[in-house]
C-alpha positions as CSV (number, residue, x, y, z in Angstrom):
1,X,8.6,17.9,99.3
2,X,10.7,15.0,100.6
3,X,9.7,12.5,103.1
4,X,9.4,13.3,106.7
5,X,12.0,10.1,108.5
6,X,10.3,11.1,111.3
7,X,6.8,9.6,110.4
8,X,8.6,5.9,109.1
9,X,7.4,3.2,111.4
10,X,10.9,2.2,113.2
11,X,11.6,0.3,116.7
12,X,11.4,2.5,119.4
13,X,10.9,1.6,122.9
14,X,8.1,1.9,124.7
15,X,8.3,4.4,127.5
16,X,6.6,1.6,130.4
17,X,7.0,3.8,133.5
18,X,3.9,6.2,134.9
19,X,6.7,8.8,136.0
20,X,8.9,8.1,133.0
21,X,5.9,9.0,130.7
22,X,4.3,11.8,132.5
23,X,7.5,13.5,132.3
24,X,7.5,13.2,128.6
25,X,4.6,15.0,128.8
26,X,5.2,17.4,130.5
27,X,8.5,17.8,128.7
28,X,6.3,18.4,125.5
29,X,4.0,20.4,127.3
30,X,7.5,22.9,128.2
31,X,7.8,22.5,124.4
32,X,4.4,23.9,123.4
33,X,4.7,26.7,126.2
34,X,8.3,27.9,124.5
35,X,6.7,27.9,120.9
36,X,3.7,30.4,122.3
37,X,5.6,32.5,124.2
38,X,8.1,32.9,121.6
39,X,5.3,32.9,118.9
40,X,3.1,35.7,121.1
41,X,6.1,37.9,121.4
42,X,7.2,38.1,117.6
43,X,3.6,38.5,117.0
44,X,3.5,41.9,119.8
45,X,6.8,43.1,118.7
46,X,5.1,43.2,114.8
47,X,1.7,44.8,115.7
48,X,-0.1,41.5,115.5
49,X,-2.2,39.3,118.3
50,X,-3.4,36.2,117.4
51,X,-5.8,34.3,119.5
52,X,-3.8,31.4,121.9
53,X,-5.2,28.6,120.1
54,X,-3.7,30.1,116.9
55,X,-0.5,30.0,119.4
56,X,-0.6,26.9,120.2
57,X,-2.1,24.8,117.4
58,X,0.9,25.9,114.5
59,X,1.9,23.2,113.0
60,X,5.2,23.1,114.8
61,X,3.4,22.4,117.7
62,X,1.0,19.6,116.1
63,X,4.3,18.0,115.2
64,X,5.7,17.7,118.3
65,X,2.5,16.3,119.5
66,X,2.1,13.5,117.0
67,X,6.0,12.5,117.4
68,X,5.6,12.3,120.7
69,X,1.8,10.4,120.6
70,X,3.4,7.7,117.9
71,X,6.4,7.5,120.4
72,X,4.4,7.0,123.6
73,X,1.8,4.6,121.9
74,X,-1.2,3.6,124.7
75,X,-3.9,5.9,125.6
76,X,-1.8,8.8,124.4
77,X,-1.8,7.8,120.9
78,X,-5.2,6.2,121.2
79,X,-6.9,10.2,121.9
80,X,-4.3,11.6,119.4
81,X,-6.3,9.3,117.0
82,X,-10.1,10.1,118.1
83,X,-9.1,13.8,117.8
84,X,-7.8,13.0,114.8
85,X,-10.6,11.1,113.0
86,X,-13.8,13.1,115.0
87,X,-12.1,16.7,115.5
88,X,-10.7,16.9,111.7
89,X,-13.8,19.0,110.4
90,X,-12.9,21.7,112.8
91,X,-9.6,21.9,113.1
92,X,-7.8,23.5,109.9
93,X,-7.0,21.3,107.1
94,X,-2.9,21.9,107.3
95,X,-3.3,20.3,111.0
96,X,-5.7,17.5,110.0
97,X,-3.4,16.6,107.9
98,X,-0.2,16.1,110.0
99,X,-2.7,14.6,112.8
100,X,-4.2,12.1,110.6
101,X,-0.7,10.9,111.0
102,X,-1.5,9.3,114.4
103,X,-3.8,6.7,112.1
104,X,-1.0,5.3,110.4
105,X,1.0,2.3,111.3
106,X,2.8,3.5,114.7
107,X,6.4,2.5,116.1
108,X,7.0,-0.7,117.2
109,X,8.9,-2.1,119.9
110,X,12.4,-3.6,119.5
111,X,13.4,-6.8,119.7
112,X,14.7,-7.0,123.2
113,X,11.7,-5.3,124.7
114,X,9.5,-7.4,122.4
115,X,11.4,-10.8,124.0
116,X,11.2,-9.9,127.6
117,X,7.0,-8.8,127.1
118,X,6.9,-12.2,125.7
119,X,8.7,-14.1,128.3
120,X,6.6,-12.4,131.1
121,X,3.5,-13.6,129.4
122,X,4.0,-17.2,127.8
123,X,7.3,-18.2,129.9
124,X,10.9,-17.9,129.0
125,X,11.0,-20.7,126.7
126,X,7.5,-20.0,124.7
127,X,10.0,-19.3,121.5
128,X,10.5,-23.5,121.3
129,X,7.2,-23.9,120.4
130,X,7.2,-21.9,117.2
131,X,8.8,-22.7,113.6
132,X,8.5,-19.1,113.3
133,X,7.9,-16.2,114.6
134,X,8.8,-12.8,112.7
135,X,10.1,-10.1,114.9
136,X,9.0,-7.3,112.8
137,X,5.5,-6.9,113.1
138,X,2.9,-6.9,110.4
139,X,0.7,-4.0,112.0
140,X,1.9,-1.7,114.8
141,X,-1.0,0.6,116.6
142,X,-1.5,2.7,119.6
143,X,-2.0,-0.6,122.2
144,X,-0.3,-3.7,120.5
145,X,1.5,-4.5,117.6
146,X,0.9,-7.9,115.8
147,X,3.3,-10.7,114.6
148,X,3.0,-13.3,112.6
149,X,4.1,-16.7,113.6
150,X,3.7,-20.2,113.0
151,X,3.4,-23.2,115.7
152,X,5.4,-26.5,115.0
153,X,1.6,-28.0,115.2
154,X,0.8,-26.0,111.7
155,X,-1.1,-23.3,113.1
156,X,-0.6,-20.1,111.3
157,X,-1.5,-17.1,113.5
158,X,-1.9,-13.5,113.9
159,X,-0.4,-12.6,117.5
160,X,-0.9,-9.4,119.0
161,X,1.2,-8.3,122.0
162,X,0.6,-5.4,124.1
163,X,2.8,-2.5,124.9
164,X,4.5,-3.0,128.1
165,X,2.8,0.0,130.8
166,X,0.2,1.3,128.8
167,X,-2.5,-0.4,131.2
168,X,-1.2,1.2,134.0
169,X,-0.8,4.4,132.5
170,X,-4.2,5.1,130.8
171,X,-5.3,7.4,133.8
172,X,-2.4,9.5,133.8
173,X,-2.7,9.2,129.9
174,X,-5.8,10.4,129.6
175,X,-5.8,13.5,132.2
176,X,-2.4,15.0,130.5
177,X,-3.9,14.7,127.1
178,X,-7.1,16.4,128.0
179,X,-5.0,19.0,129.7
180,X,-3.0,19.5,126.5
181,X,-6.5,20.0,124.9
182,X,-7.7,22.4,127.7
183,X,-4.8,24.1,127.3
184,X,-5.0,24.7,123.5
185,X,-8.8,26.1,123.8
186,X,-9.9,24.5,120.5
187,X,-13.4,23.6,122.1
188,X,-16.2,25.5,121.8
189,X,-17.1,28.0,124.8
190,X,-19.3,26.5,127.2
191,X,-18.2,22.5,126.4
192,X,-17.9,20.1,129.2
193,X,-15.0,17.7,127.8
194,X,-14.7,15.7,131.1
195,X,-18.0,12.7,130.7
196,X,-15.8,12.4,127.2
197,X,-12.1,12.0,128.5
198,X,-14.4,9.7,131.5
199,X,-15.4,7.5,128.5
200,X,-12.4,7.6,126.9
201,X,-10.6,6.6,129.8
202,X,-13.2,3.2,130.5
203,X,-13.0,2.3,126.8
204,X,-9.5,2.1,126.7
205,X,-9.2,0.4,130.4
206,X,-12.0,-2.4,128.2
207,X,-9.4,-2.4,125.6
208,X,-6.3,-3.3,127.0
209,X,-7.7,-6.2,128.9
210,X,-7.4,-9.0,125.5
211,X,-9.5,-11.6,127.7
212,X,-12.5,-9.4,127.0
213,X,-11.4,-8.9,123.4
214,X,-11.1,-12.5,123.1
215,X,-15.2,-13.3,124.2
216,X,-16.3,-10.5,121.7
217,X,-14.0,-11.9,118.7
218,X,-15.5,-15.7,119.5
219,X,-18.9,-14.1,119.9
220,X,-19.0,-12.1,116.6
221,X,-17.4,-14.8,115.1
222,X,-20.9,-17.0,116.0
223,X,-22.7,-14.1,115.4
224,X,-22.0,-13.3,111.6
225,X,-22.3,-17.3,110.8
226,X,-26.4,-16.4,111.4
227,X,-26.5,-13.0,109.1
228,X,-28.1,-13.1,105.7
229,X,-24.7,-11.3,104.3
230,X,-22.4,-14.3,106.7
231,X,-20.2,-15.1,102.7
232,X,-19.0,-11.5,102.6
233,X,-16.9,-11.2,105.6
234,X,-14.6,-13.4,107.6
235,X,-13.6,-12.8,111.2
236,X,-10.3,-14.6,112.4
237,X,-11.1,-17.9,115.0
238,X,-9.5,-17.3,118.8
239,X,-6.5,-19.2,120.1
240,X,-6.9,-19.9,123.7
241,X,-3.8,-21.8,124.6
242,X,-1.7,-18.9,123.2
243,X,-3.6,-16.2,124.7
244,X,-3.0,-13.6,127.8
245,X,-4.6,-10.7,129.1
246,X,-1.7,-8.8,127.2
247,X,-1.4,-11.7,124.5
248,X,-3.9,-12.3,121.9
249,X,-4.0,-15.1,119.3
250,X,-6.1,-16.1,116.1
251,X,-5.6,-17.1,113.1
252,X,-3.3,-15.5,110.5
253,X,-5.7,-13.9,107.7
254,X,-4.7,-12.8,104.1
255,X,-6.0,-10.0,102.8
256,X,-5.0,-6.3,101.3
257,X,-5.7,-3.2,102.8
258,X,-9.6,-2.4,102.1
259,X,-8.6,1.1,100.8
260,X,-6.9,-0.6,98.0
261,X,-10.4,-1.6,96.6
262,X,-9.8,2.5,95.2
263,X,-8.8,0.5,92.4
264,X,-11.6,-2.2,91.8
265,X,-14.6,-2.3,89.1
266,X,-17.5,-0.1,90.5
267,X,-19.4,-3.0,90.8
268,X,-17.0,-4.7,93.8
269,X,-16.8,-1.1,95.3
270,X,-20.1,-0.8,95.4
271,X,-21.0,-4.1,96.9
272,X,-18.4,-4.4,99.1
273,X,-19.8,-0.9,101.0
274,X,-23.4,-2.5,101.0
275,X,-22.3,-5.3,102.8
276,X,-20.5,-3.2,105.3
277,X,-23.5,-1.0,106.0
278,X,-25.8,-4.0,106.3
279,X,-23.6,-5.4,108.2
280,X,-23.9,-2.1,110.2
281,X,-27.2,-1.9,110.5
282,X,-27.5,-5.5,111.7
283,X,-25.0,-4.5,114.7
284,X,-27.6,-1.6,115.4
285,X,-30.8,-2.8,115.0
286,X,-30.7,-7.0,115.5
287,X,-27.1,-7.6,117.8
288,X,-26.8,-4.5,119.7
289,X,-23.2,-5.2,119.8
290,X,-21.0,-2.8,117.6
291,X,-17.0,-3.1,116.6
292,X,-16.9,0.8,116.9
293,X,-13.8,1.3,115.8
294,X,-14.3,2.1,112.0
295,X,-10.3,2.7,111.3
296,X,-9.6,1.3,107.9
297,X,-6.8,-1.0,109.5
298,X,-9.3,-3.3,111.1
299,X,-10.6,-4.5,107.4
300,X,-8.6,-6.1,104.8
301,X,-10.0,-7.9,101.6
302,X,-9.4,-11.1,100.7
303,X,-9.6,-10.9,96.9
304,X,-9.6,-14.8,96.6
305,X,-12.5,-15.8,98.8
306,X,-14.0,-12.2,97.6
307,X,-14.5,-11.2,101.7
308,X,-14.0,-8.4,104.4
309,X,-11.6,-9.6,106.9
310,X,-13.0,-7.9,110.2
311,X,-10.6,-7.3,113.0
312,X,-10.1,-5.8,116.4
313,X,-12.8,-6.4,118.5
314,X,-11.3,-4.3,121.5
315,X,-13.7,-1.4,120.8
316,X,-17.0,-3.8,120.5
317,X,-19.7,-2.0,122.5
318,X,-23.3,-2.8,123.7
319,X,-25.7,-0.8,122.2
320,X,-28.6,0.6,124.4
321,X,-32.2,-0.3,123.1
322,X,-33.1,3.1,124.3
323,X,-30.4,4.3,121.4
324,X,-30.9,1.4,119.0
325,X,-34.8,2.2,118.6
326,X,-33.6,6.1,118.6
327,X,-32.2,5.3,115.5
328,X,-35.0,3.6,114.0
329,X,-37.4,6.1,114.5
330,X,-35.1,8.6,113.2
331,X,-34.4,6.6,110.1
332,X,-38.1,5.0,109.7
333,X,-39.1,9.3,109.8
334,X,-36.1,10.3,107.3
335,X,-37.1,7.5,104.6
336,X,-41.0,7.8,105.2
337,X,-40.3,11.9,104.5
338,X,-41.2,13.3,107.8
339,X,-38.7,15.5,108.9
340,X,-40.1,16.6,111.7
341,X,-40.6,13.5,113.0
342,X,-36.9,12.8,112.4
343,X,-36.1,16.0,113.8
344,X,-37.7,15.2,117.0
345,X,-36.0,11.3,116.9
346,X,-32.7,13.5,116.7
347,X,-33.5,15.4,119.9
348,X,-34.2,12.4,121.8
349,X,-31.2,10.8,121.0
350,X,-29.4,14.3,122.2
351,X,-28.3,15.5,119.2
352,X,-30.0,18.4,119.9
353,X,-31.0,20.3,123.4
354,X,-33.3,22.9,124.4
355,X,-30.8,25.0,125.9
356,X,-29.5,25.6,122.2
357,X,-29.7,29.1,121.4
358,X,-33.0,29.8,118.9
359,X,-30.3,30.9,115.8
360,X,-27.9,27.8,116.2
361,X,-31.1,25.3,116.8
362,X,-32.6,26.3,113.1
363,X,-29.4,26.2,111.6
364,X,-28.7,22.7,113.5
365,X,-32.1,21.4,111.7
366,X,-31.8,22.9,108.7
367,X,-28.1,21.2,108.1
368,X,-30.3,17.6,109.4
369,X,-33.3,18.3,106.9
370,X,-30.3,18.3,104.3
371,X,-29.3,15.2,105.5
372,X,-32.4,13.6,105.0
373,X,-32.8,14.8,101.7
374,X,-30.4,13.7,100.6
375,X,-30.3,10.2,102.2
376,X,-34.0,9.6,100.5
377,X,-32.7,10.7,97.3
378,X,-34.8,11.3,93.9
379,X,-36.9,8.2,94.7
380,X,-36.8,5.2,96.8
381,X,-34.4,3.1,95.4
382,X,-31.9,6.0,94.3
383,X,-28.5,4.8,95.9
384,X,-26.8,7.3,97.7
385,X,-23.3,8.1,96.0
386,X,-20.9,9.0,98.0
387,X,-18.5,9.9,95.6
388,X,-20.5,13.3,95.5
389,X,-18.5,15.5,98.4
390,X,-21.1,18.4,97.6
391,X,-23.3,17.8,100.9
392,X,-20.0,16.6,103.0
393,X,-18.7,19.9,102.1
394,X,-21.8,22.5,102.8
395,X,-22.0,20.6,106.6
396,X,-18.7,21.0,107.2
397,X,-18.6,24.9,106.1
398,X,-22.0,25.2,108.2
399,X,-20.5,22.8,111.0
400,X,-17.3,25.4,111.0
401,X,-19.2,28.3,110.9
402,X,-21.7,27.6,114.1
403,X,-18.2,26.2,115.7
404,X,-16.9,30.0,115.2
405,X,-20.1,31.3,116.7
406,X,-19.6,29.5,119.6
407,X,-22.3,26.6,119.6
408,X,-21.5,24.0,122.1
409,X,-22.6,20.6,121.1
410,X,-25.2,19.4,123.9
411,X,-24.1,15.9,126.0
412,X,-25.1,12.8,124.1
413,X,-25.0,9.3,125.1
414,X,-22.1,7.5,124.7
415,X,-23.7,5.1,122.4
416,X,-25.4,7.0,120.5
417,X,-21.4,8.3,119.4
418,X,-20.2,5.2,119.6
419,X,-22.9,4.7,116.7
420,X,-22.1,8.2,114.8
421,X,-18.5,7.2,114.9
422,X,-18.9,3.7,113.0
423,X,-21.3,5.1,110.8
424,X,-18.5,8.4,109.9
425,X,-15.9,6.0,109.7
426,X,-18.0,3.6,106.8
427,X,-19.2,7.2,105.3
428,X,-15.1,8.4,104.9
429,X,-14.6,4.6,103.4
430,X,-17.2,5.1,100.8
431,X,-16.2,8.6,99.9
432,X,-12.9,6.9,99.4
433,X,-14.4,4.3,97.6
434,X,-16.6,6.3,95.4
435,X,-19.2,3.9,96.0
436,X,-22.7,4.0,95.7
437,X,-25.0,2.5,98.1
438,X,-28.8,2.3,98.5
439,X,-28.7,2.8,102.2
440,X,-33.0,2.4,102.6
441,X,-33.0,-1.1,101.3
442,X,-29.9,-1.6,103.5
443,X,-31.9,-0.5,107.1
444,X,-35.1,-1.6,105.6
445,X,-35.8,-4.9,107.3
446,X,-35.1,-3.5,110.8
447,X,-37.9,-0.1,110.4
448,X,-40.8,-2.3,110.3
């Protein structure tokens, strides 16, 4: 099958304007409409009724919707993305795969735009202080898109520039998107989606503001210097005198993409995903403070200086000690072999509620006390390979199948999924990886 030129990175303008952009919306929504009503008729005329959520999520449809996300950029694209990444086990896997689009580079913004962004944030003349400055960016996402640039003092720098509009539209951004969703009915019965959009919404309005981004990069910056694994990873130093609340500079940092480790010895696999999970559980347990964005675009690897670049620190979150010591109980029960204990850490975290039905509850613990099987392993010591899809592949069939009976996954705290999506995001990474990684030694010196 031949490429899709719809899904190359090109310069597209940002649509800036609230009305301008909810009309786009809306113009997509009249889109999807058409396609069910035309879909729902063929499928009367021929004897056949499919549910609306069949209707609506064709892959047509999901198309149009990522075009449109990857055009639109902001807090669109961003929820395009999280569906994306946290929806895929649910959604069928000819869908997933066009969505998964939305984690690719996105479009960037043309030159002109580019210029007059620029000139409203650094001043119309900001250009005479750089030997260069390359208009095409190295990485384009759903907020900003980052250049590369060098000052006449030397400097070399990474600058990332935001969209023009996307502040001001992550409201309206948010409630059309969630209507889109509403719409499609691909949540289960009974599943209150609004305290999610809510926290969707406040993360994103954290996001865009780069003065905020710009304390947790200098903090976590100081912060790894102190950590037992501090060689393995590098984090980028901030550039004040350059900087905005919609500009963001730090130093340039070379590196490859971190999935291109797929072809490294198993060795540098392997300890390159143990230093990312210690470096998880340190967030957890010791700072408190997680970059919970696990999208494989925010690490590179310097092959030199054998390191993790970390970047993006828009998405760092404070972690409850209510939610951190949740965790350890539940992983201090796991490794010790008491499930039930482990169980019971699980429902205090909110993972699982008493108003579960009796059927979905067992089969909710019985999918956990694989888990933790499986996480102990033979013995202690016994890394956990992730290259083995075998338990990944009984949840998700159990996952889908409670999904179809109509279990509605209870409210949890926010950072408790903030936490289960880092922790997914390094568990994809090292499936990718085929790495193996002895996850108890990793957690071990924060369960005492």
């Amino acid at each position: 099958m031949g490429k899709d030129v719809n899904n190359r990175a090109r310069a597209v303008p940002v649509p800036a304007g609230r009305f301008h952009r909810l009309a786009r919306m809306g113009g997509l929504a009249g889109q999807v409409a058409g396609s069910v009503v035309y879909q729902g008729l063929r499928g009367a005329l021929s004897g056949e009724r499919k549910p609306l959520s069949d209707l609506v999520l064709t892959p047509g449809n999901i198309q149009r919707l990522t075009n449109e996300l990857a055009q639109m950029r902001g807090a669109a694209m961003k929820i395009g993305q999280l569906i994306s990444m946290e929806a895929g086990d649910v959604l069928p896997a000819d869908l997933t795969a066009i969505l998964s689009r939305l984690r690719d580079q996105a479009h960037f913004m043309p030159p002109a735009q580019l210029k007059r962004v620029l000139n409203a944030a650094c001043g119309q003349d900001w250009h005479r202080q750089f030997v260069r400055f390359d208009v095409r960016p190295i990485a384009a996402a759903s907020i900003g898109q980052v250049h590369r640039a060098q000052l006449r003092d030397g400097r070399d720098l990474a600058i990332k520039v935001q969209y023009p509009g996307v502040a001001a539209s992550i409201d309206s951004d948010v409630a059309n998107v969630g209507a889109l969703i509403r719409r499609a009915r691909i949540l289960p019965r009974g599943f209150d989606m609004a305290p999610y959009l809510t926290a969707a919404r406040d993360q994103l309005h954290e996001e865009v503001d780069y003065h905020r981004e710009a304390a947790a990069l200098r903090d976590y910056r100081n912060w790894v210097f102190d950590l037992p694994c501090r060689d393995a990873f590098y984090v980028p130093r901030y550039h004040a005198d350059w900087s905005t609340a919609q500009v963001l500079a730090m130093d340039f940092a070379v590196g490859s993409p971190i999935e291109a480790l797929e072809g490294a010895s198993f060795d540098q696999r392997n300890k390159v995903m143990r230093d990312l999970f210690d470096l998880f559980f340190a967030e957890l347990f010791l700072s408190r403070q997680m970059q919970s964005d696990p999208n494989f675009a925010n690490f590179l690897y310097d092959s030199e200086r054998g390191q993790v670049v970390l970047l993006d620190f828009g998405a760092t979150r404070a972690i409850s000690s209510d939610v951190s010591q949740g965790y350890r109980d539940l992983l201090r029960a796991t490794f010790q072999g008491r499930d039930d204990l482990a169980i019971d850490a699980a429902a205090k975290l909110g993972f699982i509620a008493d108003s579960m039905p009796a059927d979905h509850r067992a089969r909710v613990e019985a999918m956990m006390r694989m888990t933790f099987q499986a996480l102990r392993g033979a013995a202690a010591g016994t890394p956990f390979n992730f290259a083995d899809t075998s338990l990944s592949q009984r949840l998700q069939a159990e996952g889908m199948a409670l999904f179809e009976d109509g279990l509605a996954p209870p409210p949890v705290a926010m950072d408790a999924l903030y936490v289960q999506r880092k922790l997914g995001g390094l568990a994809l990474l090292a499936t990718r990886l085929k790495a193996q990684v002895d996850l108890q030694a990793s957690a071990a010196p924060y369960l005492t």
